[in-house]
C-alpha positions, -999 to +999 in steps of 0.1 A: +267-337-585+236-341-610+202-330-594+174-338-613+153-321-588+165-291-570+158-293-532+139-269-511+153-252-483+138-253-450+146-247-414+117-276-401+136-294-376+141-329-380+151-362-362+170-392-363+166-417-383+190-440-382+198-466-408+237-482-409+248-509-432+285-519-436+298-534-464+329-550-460+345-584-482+378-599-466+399-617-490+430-643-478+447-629-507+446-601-530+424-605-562+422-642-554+382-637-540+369-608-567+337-590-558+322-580-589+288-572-578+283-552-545+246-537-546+227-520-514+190-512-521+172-492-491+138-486-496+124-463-466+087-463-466+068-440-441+102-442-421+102-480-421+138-494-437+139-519-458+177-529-468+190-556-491+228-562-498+238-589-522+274-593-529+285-613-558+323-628-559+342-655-576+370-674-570+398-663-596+428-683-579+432-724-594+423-734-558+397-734-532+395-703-513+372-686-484+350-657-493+337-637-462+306-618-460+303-594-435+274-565-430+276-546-401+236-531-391+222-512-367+214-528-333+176-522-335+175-535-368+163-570-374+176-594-398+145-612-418+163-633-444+200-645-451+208-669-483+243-681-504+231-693-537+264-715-544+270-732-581+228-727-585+218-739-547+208-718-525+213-722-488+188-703-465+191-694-432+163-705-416+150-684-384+141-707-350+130-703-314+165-703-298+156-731-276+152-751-309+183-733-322+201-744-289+219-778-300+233-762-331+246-735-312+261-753-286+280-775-308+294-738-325+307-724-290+322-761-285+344-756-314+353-720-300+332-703-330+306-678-315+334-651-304+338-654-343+362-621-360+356-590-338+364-553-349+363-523-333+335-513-359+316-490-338+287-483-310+254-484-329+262-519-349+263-555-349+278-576-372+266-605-392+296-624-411+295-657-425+326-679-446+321-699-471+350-719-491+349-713-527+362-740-554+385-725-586+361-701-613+332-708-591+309-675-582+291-672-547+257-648-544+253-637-510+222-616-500+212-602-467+179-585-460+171-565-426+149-538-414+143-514-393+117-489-376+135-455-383+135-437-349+131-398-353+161-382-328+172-345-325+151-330-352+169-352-383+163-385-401+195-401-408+203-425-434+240-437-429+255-466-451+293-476-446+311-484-475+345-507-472+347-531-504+384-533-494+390-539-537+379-523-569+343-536-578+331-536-614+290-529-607+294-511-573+254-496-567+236-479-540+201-472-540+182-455-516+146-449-523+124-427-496+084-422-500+068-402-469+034-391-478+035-360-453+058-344-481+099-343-475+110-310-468+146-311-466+169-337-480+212-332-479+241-358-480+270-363-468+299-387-470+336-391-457+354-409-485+339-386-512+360-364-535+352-338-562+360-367-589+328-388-573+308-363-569+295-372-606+286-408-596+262-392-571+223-385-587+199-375-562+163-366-576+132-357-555+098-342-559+076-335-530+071-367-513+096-394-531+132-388-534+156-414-549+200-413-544+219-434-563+256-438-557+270-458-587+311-450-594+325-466-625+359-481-622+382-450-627+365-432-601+369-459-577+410-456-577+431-443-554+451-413-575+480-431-593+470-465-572+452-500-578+433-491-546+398-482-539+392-449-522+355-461-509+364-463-471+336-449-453+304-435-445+276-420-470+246-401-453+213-391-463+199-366-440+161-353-449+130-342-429+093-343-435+064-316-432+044-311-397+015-290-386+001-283-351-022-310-359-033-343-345-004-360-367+001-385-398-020-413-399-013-437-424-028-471-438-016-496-456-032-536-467-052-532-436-028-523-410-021-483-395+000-463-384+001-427-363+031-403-364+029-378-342+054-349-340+032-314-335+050-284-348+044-253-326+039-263-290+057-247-266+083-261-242+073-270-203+098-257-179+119-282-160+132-286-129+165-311-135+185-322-111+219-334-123+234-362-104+269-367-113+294-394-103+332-381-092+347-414-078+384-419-087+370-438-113+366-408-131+397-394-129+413-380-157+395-375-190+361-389-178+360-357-152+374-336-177+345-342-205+318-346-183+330-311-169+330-295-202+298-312-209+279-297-177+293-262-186+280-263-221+245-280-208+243-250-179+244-226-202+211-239-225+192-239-193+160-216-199+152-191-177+122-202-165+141-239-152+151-246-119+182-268-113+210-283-088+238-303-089+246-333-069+280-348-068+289-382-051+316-406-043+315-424-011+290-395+003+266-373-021+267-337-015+239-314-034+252-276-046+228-258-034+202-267-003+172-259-024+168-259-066+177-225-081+162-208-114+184-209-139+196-172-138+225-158-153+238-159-116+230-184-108+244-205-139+278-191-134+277-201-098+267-233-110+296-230-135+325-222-110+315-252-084+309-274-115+347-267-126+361-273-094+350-312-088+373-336-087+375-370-086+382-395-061+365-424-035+338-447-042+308-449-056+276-440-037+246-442-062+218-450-040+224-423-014+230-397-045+197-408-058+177-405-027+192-372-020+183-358-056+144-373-051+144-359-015+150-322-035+122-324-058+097-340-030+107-310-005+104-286-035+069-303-043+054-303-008+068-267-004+049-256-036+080-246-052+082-264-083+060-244-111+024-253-117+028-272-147+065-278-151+081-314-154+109-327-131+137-344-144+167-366-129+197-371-151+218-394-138+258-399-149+282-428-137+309-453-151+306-480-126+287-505-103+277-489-068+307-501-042+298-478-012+268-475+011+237-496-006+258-521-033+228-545-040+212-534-074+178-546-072+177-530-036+188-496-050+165-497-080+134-509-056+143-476-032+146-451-057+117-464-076+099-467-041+110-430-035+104-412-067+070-430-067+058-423-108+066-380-100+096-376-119+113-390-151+147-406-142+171-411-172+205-425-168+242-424-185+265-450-182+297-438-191+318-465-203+318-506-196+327-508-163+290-502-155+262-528-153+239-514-184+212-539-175+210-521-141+209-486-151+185-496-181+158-509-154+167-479-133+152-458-161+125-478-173+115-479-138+108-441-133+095-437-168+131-425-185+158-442-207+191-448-204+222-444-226+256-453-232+284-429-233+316-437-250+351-434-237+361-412-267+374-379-277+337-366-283+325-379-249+312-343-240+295-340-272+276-377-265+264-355-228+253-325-244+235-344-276+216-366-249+206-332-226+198-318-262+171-347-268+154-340-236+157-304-227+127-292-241+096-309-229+062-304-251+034-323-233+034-347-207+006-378-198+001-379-240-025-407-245-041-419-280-077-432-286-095-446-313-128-461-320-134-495-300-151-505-334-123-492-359-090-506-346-075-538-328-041-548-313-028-517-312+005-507-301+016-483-272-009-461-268+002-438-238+033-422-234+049-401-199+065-368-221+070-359-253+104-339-261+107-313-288+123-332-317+113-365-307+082-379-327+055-412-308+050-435-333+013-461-326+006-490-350-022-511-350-046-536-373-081-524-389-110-542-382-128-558-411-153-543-411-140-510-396-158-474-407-148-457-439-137-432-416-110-435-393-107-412-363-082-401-333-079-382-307-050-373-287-044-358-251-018-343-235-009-317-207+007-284-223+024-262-194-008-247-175-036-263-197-048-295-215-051-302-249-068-325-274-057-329-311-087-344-332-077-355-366-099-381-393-090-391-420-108-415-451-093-454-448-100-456-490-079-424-498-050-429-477-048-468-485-044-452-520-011-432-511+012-466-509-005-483-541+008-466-567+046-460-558+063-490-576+099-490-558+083-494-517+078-531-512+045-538-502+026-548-468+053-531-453+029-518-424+021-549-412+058-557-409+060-522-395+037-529-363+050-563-358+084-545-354+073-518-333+051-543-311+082-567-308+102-538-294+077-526-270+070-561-255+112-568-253+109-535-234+087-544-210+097-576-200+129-557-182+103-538-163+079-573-156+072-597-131+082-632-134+049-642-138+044-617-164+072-619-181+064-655-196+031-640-215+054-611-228+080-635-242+055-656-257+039-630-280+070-619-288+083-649-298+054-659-317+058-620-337+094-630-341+094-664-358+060-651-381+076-626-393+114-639-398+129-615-373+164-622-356+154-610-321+166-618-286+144-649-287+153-662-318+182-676-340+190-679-377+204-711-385+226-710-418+229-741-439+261-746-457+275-771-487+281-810-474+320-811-467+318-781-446+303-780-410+265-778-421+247-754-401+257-725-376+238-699-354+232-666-358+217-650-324+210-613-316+227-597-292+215-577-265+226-536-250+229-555-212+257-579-220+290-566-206+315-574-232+347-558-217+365-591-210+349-617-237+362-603-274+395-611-290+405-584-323+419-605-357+425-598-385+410-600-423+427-640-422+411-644-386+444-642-372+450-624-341+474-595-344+507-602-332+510-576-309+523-585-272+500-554-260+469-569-272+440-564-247+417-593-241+421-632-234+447-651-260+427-681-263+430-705-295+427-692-330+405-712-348+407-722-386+385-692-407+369-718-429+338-717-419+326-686-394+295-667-393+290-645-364+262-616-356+276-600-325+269-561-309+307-550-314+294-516-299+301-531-265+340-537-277+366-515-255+401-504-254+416-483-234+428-443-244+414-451-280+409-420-301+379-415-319+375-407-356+350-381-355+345-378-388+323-410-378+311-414-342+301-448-350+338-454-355+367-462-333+405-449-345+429-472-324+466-458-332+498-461-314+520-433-317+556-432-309+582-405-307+619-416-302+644-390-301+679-407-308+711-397-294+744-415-294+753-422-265+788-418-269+779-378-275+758-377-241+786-394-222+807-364-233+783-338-223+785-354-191+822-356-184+826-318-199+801-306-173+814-329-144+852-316-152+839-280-154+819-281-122+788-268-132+758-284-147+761-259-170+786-252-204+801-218-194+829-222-218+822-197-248+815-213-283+832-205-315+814-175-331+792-187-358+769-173-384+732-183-365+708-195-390+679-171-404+649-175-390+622-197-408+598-175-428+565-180-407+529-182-423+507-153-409+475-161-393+455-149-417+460-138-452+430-117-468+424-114-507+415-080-520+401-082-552+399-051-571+426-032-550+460-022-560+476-049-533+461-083-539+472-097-500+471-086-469+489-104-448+475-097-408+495-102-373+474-103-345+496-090-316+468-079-293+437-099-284+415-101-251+391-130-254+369-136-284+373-117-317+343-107-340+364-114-369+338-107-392+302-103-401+280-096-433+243-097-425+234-097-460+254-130-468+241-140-429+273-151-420+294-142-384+330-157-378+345-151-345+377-167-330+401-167-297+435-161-307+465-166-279+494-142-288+515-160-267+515-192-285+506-168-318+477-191-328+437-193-334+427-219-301+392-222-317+372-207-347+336-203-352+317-197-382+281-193-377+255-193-407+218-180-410+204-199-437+211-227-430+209-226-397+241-240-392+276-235-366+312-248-376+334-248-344+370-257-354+396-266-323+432-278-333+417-309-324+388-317-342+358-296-360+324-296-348+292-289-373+263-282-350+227-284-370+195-276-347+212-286-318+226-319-330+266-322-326+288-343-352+325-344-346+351-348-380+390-354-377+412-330-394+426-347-428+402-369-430+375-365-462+340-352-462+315-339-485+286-325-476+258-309-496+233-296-478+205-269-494+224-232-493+257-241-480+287-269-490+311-282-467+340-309-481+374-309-463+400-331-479+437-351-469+451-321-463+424-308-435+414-281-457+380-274-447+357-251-473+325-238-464+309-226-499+277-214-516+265-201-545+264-161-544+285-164-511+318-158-498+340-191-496+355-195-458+384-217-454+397-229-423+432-255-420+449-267-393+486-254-405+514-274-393+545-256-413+561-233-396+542-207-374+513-242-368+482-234-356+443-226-368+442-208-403+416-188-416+411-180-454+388-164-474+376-170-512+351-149-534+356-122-512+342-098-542+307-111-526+305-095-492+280-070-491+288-032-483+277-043-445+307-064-440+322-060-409+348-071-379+382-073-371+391-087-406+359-077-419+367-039-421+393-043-450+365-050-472+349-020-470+378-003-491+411+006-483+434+034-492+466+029-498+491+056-493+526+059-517+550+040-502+577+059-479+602+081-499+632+064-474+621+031-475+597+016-502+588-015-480+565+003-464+534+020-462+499+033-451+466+020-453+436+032-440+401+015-434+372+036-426+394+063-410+421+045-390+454+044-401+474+015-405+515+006-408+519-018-435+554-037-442+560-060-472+576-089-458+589-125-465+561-148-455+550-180-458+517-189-477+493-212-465+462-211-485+473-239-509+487-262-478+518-274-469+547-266-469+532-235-483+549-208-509+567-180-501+552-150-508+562-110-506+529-096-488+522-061-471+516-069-434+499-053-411+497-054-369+467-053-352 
């Protein structure tokens, strides 16, 4: 990879920003549709997105074919423009007030249109897709334009764009500008389709506050080894933080408009007093119970000492854990642990009576004075479905709890999977000044818990309010907020008065644990208006466009919490925002024109979180045909001719049932049907049969001809160490005694720890951690999947499937064998692989090895400290003695099996040793 500007390292935390884009052509026929132009330019300014993707194609084929242009975006991104410029016309799409939209988009569900082509894509996008038929040698420019407030989320900005061209593009380019005044202090990228022969068409440059990545492969490097095919499938991430001080925050301005970031480094966290209400109907039975279990554990064990807890389970009847909350001892928490491992599930589902209950805890608590001065009380609420037992009406429940928790506590709430009603748990929250989120039936289900508990398990200040100068500012945003969480950032936007002072000040308030606080900060309108004037790659007036965003948001929020009498003035303004500055929101539509001989106009409409999509989506495929597959989940209905489609649907609401996520992408779903058939003739088992009926016995006493048996397979060890600069170059170890987890080895000068659980009776690693310093930074590898855990932020990757991650002070790449390398410069290289030759299992090896430090320690660690070797024995030269640090070891050479290339593996002649 070229760097024109070497990063800095730094351990700031960061948070999400989240930016997706999905670039995907379909093609009726191979080569017949060619995309010779596929561009993405992102320019993030101040954390607002700005994304254009223009595809170029032409018709190669001697007859008219169909060119599809599909984007798939983040769903609280808005799209501003859409155009096809077609033989030298452009067609626009042309945003409306859905009402007006209406006629057009009637007459598109009449045809049976609006369900439009619907993949499994993911759970954070919506897709936009639109058809166009395209005569012989003629060339089609589509362009798509959207943007996006960046929301900060678990300490890390994210930039993520999906790449899927499907075909070998001449000029493929990605470019991905960033400008954030308060300085960028950490920048790394990632991507699961990359490979050490891309890694060249990767440039990232960067100087304190503007970094620019460009992703532009040639041809060659686009090709499958010894294929036609392109190897860009997948995602490409830009990671990066920004510098913060204990200080009032960033204020920034911009052609007359501002905005505040605030995000204080410092601040200490508020104890809590959560009470955990979790669902167990028979709903949940299986895998639901079995994640959310794990979850719990893992979340019970990041309690801080100083928070209180209980646990509330509920079917048909709630039942709490404990009578009263309990501090989160080390007791205690185990306690917790052993009940929490013992639910099951089964019955109905009781919400409003587990509610109460939980709000009844915290109000005894409170009136008993046993909550802490200071502290914050939290309910977090799991369930997968609609309430069926006790109270069933929704509105009635979310009036009584509201009613009961009275603005005290902050109620969030998960809905795990689609058989819930979203809109009902998203008021639920709102109401009693929480959020709510959806968890997806996947294999990382767990992680989704403990990444949600993560983004609100350490509270900073509560009742945070912003003020500025009656005389300065108008229309502001937001300006008061319930809690703000550590790694979370409050974002207020707001217009300049024209004749507003040369100096703009702030203040803002907030409760810290047993005091208030008040962060002052001015700063000089002139000087700062100067920051976004001379950068020439941000597109400009971008604030404006910034707070009409974040207003639009805030208003669409609030209507879910408003009165119908209220609600009218809400939707007007944001209407009015919406259609004056172009964005496809919930009240508006984008109506596409399209060449006369084709239907002329269709509807694009945004989708909303609340619409339950379980039994309205059909799957097709690239031709808009459905798969022929007699299993297929969802309603047949008609297939409708592909000639002209354009859709902009949430597909993050799509479901199947026991799908298997790629973790390598949680915004991804892996739907694979996997068959084992073991055939036997049955004229052989009919013999088996008669042989053991005539004999009497079930069994074959009879003795069988003596044969030679077959030698054993030569087995791979578990691990295999190097030893540079010693007379044996392997060491080949059997683990043959082991009692829970292993320190296999430490080095506090390279700041690196790897421990593991290895089961002797199945001779195999269950799990193996690797845990770094700098960067802060824990690999956990299962046989099933490996998971990378950055400042408390969990992402899940498949075995075998690609990444390549570069992050300041440590590599990570694994490729299509599952080989997964953790490297750095001036440190060892650990390896880990999930073997499946003989002896399958976890595998652990170890590269540059000549680099640990004389402080190198552990299981496996110790043979790096020196060994000795003894002569081999004068009766038999296969073996020996080693010893490390004055133990003695047996060593045999032996046959075995090596792994550190992959499979099948090479036989090798290695001295073993037993531990």
């Amino acid at each position: 990879m070229k760097t024109s500007a070497p990063g800095r390292t730094c351990s700031i935390a960061t948070v999400l920003l989240s930016l997706l884009a999905v670039l995907h052509t379909s093609t009726p026929q191979k080569n017949d549709i060619d995309i010779y132009s596929l561009t993405v330019d992102s320019r993030v300014s101040s954390r607002f997105a700005h994304t254009v993707v223009t595809s170029r194609v032409v018709n190669k084929a001697n007859v008219v074919q169909e060119a599809t242009f599909q984007v798939e975006l983040p769903k609280r991104a808005f799209i501003t423009n859409f155009s096809m410029i077609i033989d030298g016309v452009t067609y626009p799409g042309n945003i409306k007030e859905k009402a007006a939209a209406q006629e057009q988009y009637s007459t598109a569900v009449a045809r049976g249109e609006s369900a439009g082509l619907i993949k499994a894509t993911g759970r954070k996008m919506e897709q936009f897709q639109v058809s166009v038929n395209v005569a012989p040698s003629a060339k089609v420019t589509f362009e798509l334009v959207y943007e996006e407030l960046l929301k900060r989320r678990l300490e890390v900005y994210e930039l993520l764009l999906k790449i899927q061209p499907q075909q070998l593009v001449k000029h493929l380019q990605m470019d991905i500008h960033i400008f954030e005044p308060q300085g960028i202090s950490f920048l790394e990228t990632e991507s699961t389709f990359m490979t050490n022969e891309l890694a060249d068409a990767l440039t990232i440059s960067r100087n304190k506050t503007k970094a620019h990545i460009r992703f532009k492969p040639t041809l060659s490097q686009q090709k499958s080894p010894g294929q036609e095919d392109t190897v860009l499938n997948g995602n490409f991430i830009i990671r990066y933080d920004v510098n913060r001080t204990l200080s009032g925050g960033s204020i920034q301005i911009e052609n007359g408009y501002f905005v505040h970031y605030f995000a204080p480094e410092g601040l200490p966290t508020i104890p809590k007093n959560v009470i955990f209400v979790i669902d167990k109907s028979g709903s949940m039975l299986g895998r639901k119970i079995q994640q959310t279990r794990e979850a719990l554990i893992k979340i019970l064990d990041d309690l801080s000492p100083r928070d209180q807890f209980n646990l509330i389970s509920f079917s048909g009847d709630a039942t709490q854990w404990k009578p009263l909350l309990v501090p989160a001892s080390a007791e205690d928490v185990n306690q917790a642990r052993r009940y929490v491992a013992g639910i099951q599930a089964q019955g109905g589902t009781n919400i409003n009576d587990a509610m109460l209950m939980a709000v009844q805890l915290l109000s005894n608590a409170n009136r008993q004075e046993l909550l802490p001065a200071g502290s914050v009380s939290l309910i977090i609420l799991l369930t997968d479905g609609d309430p069926t037992v006790g109270e069933t009406n929704p509105a009635r429940i979310q009036k009584n709890v509201q009613e009961a928790i009275a603005g005290q506590y902050s109620l969030f709430c998960l809905g795990f999977g689609f058989d819930v009603s979203y809109a009902f748990l998203e008021k639920l929250a709102l109401d009693n000044g929480g959020l709510a989120r959806r968890i997806y039936e996947d294999s990382d289900s767990a992680l989704q818990l403990q990444d949600f508990y993560q983004e609100v398990a350490n509270p900073l200040l509560t009742a945070v309010t912003f003020e500025y100068p009656s005389n300065a500012v108008e229309e502001v945003s937001q300006d008061n907020f319930r809690l703000l969480f550590k790694g979370s950032e409050i974002v207020v936007a707001g217009k300049l008065q024209d004749q507003s002072p040369d100096v703009l000040s702030a203040k803002v308030r907030g409760h810290l644990h047993m005091q208030n606080i008040t962060f002052q900060t001015e700063i000089r309108v002139a000087e700062k208006e100067e920051e976004f004037q001379s950068p020439k790659y941000i597109f400009h007036s971008f604030m404006e466009r910034l707070w009409a965003y974040l207003t639009i948001q805030q208003l669409l929020e609030k209507m879910i919490l408003a009165s119908d009498a209220e609600k009218q003035a809400l939707e007007t303004r944001a209407l009015n925002l919406s259609l004056q500055y172009s964005f496809v929101t919930p009240l508006t539509s984008m109506v596409v024109t399209k060449p006369e001989g084709e239907e002329r106009s269709e509807v694009a409409e945004k989708p909303v979180e609340t619409e339950n999509k379980r039994k309205h989506f059909h799957l097709a495929g690239p031709s808009g045909k459905a798969p022929g597959n007699p299993g297929r989940i969802g309603p047949q209905g008609p297939v409708h001719s592909p000639s002209h489609r354009l859709t902009y649907h949430g597909v993050r609401d799509l479901l199947l049932p026991d799908m298997l996520l790629a973790p390598s992408t949680p915004d991804e779903v892996d739907l694979r049907i996997k068959a084992r058939v073991s055939a036997i003739p049955s004229d052989t088992m009919t013999q088996r049969h008669q042989e053991r009926k005539h004999s009497g016995s079930s069994e074959d006493t009879s003795q069988p001809a003596k044969t030679d048996s077959p030698p054993a397979p030569i087995q791979a060890p578990p691990v295999i160490l190097t030893l540079p600069g010693q007379s044996v170059n392997h060491l080949c170890v059997d683990i043959k005694h082991s009692q829970g987890p292993m320190n296999l080895l430490s080095d506090p000068d390279q700041g690196v720890e790897v421990t593991g659980q290895y089961e002797t009776e199945k001779a195999q690693f269950s799990w193996i951690e690797v845990t770094f310093k700098n960067p802060q930074l824990q690999v956990r590898a299962s046989p099933e999947h490996v998971v990378v855990t950055r400042n408390r932020r969990n992402s899940a990757y498949k075995w075998k499937e690609t990444l390549f991650s570069v992050t300041p002070g440590l590599n990570m790449t694994m490729d299509k064998a599952g080989l997964l390398l953790l490297s750095s410069p001036d440190k060892v290289t650990i390896g880990l692989l999930p073997w499946d030759g003989p002896g399958e299992g976890l595998r652990l090896l170890l590269r540059d090895t000549d680099r640990f430090s004389s402080h190198v320690g552990g299981t496996l660690g110790q043979f790096y400290q020196g060994v000795l070797w003894g002569p081999p024995a004068a009766a038999d030269d296969s073996r020996r003695t080693l010893s490390v640090q004055g133990r003695d070891y047996s060593a045999t050479r032996l046959l075995k099996l090596d792994y550190q290339e992959g499979s099948p593996g090479t036989e090798i002649s290695c001295w073993s040793v037993e531990l």
